[in-house]
N, C-alpha and C positions, 0 to 999 in steps of 0.2 A: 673591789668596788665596781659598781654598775655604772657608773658613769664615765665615758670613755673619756672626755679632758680630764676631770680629774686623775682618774687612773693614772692616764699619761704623764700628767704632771708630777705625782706622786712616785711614780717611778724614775720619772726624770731626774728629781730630787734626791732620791734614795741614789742613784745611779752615780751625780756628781757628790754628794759626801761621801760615798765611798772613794770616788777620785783622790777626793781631800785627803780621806785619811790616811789613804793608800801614799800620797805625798809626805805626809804630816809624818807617817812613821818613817818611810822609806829618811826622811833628811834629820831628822830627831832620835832615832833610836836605833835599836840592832837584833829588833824583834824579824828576823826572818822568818818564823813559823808566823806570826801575826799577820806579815805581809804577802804571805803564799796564800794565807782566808779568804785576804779581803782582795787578793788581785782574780779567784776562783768564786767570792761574793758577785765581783762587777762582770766577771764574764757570764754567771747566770744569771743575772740581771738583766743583763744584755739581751742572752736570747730570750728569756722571757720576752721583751719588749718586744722583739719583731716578731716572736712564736703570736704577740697579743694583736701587733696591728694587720698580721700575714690572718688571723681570724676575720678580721673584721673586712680586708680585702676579699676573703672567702667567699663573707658573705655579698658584697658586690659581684663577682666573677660570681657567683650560683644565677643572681640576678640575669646579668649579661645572658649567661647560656641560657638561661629559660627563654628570654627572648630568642633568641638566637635558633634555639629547637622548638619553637612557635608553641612550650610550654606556658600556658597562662594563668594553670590552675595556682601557681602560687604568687606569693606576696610578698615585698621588703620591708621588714620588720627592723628598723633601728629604736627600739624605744629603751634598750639596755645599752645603751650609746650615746643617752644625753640628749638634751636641747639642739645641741650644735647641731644633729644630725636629724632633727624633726623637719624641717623642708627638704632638706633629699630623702629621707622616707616619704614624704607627701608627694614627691613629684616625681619618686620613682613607681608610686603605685598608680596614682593618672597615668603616668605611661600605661602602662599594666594594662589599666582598666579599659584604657583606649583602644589597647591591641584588642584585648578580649571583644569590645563592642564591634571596631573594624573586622575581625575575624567573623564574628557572629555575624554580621550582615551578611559578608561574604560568602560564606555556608546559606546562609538563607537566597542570598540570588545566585547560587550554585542549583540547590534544590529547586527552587522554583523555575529557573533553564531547563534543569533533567527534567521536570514535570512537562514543562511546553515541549519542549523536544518529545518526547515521549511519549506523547498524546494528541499531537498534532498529525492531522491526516495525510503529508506527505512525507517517503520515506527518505531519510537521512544518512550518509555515511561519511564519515572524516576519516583521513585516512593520510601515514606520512608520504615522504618519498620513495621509501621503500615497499608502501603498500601495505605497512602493520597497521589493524584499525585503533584508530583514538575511538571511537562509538560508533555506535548502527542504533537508531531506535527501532521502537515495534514497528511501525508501517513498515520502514525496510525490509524488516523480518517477514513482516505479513505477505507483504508484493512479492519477496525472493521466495517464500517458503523454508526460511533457514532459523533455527532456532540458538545459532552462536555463527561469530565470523571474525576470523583473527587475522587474516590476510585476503587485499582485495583477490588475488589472484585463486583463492578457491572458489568464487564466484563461476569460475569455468566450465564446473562440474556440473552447474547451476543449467546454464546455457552456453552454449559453444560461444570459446570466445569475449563473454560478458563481462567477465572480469578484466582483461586488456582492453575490451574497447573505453570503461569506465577509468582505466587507470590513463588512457591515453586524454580523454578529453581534456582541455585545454582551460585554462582560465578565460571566465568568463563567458565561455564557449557555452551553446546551447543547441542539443540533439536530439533524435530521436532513435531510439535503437528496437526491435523488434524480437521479441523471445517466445519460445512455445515452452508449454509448461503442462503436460501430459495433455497432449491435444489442444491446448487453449493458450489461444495466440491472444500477447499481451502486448502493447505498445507501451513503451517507456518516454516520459519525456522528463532527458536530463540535464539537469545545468550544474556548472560545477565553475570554484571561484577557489583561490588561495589567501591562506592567510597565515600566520607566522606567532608561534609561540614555543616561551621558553629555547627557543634559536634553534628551531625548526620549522620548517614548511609544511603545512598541511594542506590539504585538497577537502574541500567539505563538497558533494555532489548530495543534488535533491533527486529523489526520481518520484516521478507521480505517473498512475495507469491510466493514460486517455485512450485506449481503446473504447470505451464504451461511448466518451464525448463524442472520437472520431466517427461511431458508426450510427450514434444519432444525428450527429450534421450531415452525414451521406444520404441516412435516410430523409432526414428534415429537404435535403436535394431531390429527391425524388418523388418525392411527396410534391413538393412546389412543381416539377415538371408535367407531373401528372393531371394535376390539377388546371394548370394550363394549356395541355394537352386535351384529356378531354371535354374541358370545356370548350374549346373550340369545336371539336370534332361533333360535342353534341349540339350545339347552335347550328352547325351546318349540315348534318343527318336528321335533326329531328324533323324539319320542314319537309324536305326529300322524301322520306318516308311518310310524313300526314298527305304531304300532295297526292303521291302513291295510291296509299288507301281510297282518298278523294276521287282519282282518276279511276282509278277500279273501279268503285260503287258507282260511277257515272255508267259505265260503258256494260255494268252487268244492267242497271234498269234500265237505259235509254237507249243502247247500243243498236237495237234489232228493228229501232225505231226511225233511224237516220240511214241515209244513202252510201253507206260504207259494206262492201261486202264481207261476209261473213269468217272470210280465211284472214282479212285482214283485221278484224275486231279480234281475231285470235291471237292474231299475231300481239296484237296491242295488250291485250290482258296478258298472255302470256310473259312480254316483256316488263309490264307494267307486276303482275306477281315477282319476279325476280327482283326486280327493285325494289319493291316494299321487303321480301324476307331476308336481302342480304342488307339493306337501310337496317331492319328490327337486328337482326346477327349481329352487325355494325354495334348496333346501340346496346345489347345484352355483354359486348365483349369488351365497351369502353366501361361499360356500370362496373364489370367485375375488377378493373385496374381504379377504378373511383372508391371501390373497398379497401385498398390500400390507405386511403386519404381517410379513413372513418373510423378507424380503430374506437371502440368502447372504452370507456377506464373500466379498469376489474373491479369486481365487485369482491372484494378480500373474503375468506372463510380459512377459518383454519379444520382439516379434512385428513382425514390418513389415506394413506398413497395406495393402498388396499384397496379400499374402496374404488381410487379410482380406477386401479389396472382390473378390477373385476368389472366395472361397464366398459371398461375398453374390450376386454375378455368379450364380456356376450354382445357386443356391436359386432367386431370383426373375427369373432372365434369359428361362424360358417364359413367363411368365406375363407378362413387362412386352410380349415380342414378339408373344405375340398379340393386348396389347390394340392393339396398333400404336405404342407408344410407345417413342421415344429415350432411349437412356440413356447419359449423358455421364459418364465416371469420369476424375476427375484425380486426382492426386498433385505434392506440389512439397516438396523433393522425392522422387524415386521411390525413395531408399532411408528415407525416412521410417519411423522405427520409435516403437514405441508401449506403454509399461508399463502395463498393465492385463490385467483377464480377458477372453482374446479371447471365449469364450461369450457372457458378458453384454451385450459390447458388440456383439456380432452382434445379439443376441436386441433391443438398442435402434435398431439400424438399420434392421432391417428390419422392423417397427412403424411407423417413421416412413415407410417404403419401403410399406408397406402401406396408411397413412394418403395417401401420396402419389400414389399408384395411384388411392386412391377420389378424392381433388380433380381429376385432370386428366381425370376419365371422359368429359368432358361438353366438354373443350377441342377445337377444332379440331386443331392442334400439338402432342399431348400433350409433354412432356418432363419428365425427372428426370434429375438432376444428381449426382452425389454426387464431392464432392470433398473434399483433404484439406491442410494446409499448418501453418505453424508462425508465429504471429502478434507483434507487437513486442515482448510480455512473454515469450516463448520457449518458450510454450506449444502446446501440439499442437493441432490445430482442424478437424474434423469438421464438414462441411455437407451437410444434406440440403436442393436447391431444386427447385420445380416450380412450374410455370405453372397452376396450376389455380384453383380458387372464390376459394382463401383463406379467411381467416379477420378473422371485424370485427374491430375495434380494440378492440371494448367486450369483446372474447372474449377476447384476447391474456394477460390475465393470468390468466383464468381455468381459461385449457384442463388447466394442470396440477392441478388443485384435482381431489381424487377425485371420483366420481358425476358428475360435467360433464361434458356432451360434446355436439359441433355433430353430430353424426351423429344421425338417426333412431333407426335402432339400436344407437347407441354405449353400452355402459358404463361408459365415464368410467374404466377402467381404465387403458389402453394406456399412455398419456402420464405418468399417475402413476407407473405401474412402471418406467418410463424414466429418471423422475425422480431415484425414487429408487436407483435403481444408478448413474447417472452421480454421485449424489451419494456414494454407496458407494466409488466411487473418486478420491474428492477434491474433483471439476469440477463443470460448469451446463452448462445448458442452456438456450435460450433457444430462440422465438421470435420471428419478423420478417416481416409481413405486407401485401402491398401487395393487396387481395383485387379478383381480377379479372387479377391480373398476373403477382406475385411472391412464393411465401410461403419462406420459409429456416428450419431448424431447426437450429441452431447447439452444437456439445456442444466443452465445452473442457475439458481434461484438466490 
């Protein structure tokens, strides 16, 4: 029978009339062979009985474990078990149903965390006490240039050091740490905090690249000084110099007319010319640091890099040949094309072509190099190299800094205005100096 009271009952029955009879002959008669049946009757009887309720336990303990191994795909089925057992099958499969819903959500705010994580523009790395990573998302990957990382500690390989100093920071703690990364100097700012799961400790650290923040607020500094600067400087040369002029044109019509002798009206012009041309000097050298202040927005095109190193080519191809120097132009590759304002970016090449002309004057071999390709982050990358003086190492950060400059007669201009139009368009620019050998001017878009 299907019905498990009855069953039971049934068997309970069957179980005690056997007793009975097993009694009933045992004190009534002297059927020993009858009595060895039914005492071999009631012992399989018997285990049937518990072989029946040790099934239906079964099926409970399957229950349990599937909970238990967060299996949810199955269900508790008493309906071969009676009445009796229709509310604990109803309330064993709510449970069920509730894990499975609990579960589901939890997969679903699992998934949608790995999404934000994952797509979110600062890089991320959790990692235990021993430094094996729980996750890295893509920013991370993208900022370090690493496409796997199973311990914070190969970070080292990365940049000297980077991986200790990120395993060192502290909860709560907020840094900045500075790495170069084939020429191109990155500022990291990291902050790292603990938190505790499954009865461990983890370190989760953010790092995000402001470098480029940092050197727009330096320039945005600069900019404000300038401006301040020569704003003053022109309110108080512009007068100087009109007077100048004014006194001049006095003394050329009237001069010959008045009781002043003739060596001293010279004298007067003459001193009076020098003040007007180093006033106008004055004013021609403040306008040129006021072009720092005036940057253009680009005009975007998108252009192949061809093209442009062939007007770069015939702009400065006399002048490189008659100093005697080689000029190496790659592309990789040659249909390489480029979203920015071709002008500006001409106007920053050949500055640097210009700067690189004046360091190889003095080489044996002169050479300039100008090539162009597309580096692991997918970005476009422009290089100016030449074998020439170089640049110290004590110089390398400063060269873009306005009024600096290794030249004699540099004005500290050149590099700055470079600066900032490559900034204009997104990108950097760097520096990389082996002086005596190797120097590279690196612009990434």
């Amino acid at each position: 029978m299907k019905n498990f009271r009855l069953n039971l009952i049934i068997r309970i029955i069957f179980i005690a009339v056997s007793i009975i009879l097993f009694f009933f002959l045992y004190y009534n008669t002297n059927l020993v062979a009858s009595l060895i049946i039914i005492s071999l009757l009631i012992i399989l009887q018997v285990i049937l009985l518990i072989k029946y309720i040790d099934a239906t336990n079964k099926e409970l303990a399957r229950f349990f474990q599937s909970i238990n191994y967060s299996d949810f795909s199955q269900t508790f089925s008493t309906k071969s078990l009676g009445s009796s057992f229709e509310e604990l099958n109803r309330a064993f499969n709510e449970v069920i149903l509730r894990f499975q819903k609990t579960r589901s959500e939890k997969e679903e705010h699992y998934r949608y965390l790995q999404t934000v994580i994952q797509h979110v523009g600062v890089g991320l790395i959790s990692f235990n006490q021993n430094g094996n990573i729980e996750f890295i998302n893509n920013a991370a990957k993208k900022i370090l240039k690493i496409s796997s990382l199973h311990n914070i500690e190969q970070l080292n390989s990365v940049s000297k050091d980077l991986g200790t100093s990120l395993f060192k920071v502290k909860n709560g703690e907020k840094t900045t740490i500075k790495i170069v990364d084939e020429n191109e100097l990155i500022q990291l700012m990291v902050n790292a905090i603990e938190f505790k799961l499954r009865d461990q400790i983890f370190t989760l650290v953010s790092l995000q690249n402001i470098q480029s923040e940092l050197e727009e607020k330096e320039m945005d500094a600069w900019q404000k000084l300038i401006r301040v600067l020569t704003h003053e400087i022109m309110n108080s040369v512009t007068p100087i110099s009109s007077l100048a002029g004014t006194v001049n044109n006095i003394l050329s019509t009237n001069g010959n007319k008045e009781n002043i002798p003739r060596e001293e009206i010279a004298d007067i012009k003459s001193a009076i010319n020098t003040i007007q041309k180093r006033s106008e000097g004055l004013l021609h050298f403040v306008d040129d640091y006021r072009s720092l202040t005036k940057i253009p927005k680009p005009d975007f095109k998108i252009f192949k890099i061809q093209t442009l190193f062939d007007s770069i080519e015939n702009l400065m191809g006399k002048e490189i040949r008659d100093k005697n120097i080689r000029l190496f132009i790659s592309i990789e590759p040659e249909s390489l094309e480029l979203t920015a304002d071709p002008e500006m970016v001409e106007q920053v090449i050949i500055n640097l072509i210009i700067n690189a002309i004046y360091a190889v004057s003095n080489s044996q071999n002169p050479e300039i190099k100008l090539s162009a390709n597309i580096d692991e982050r997918g970005k476009v990358v422009i290089k100016i190299t030449d074998n020439g003086i170089g640049i110290q190492e004590s110089d390398q950060e400063k060269i873009f800094i306005p009024f600096f400059s290794t030249k004699k007669d540099g004005s500290g201009i050149g590099l700055s205005l470079s600066r900032q139009i490559i900034r204009a368009h997104g990108g950097t620019i760097r520096a990389h100096s082996l002086p005596r050998e190797e120097t590279t001017f690196i612009l990434r878009f």
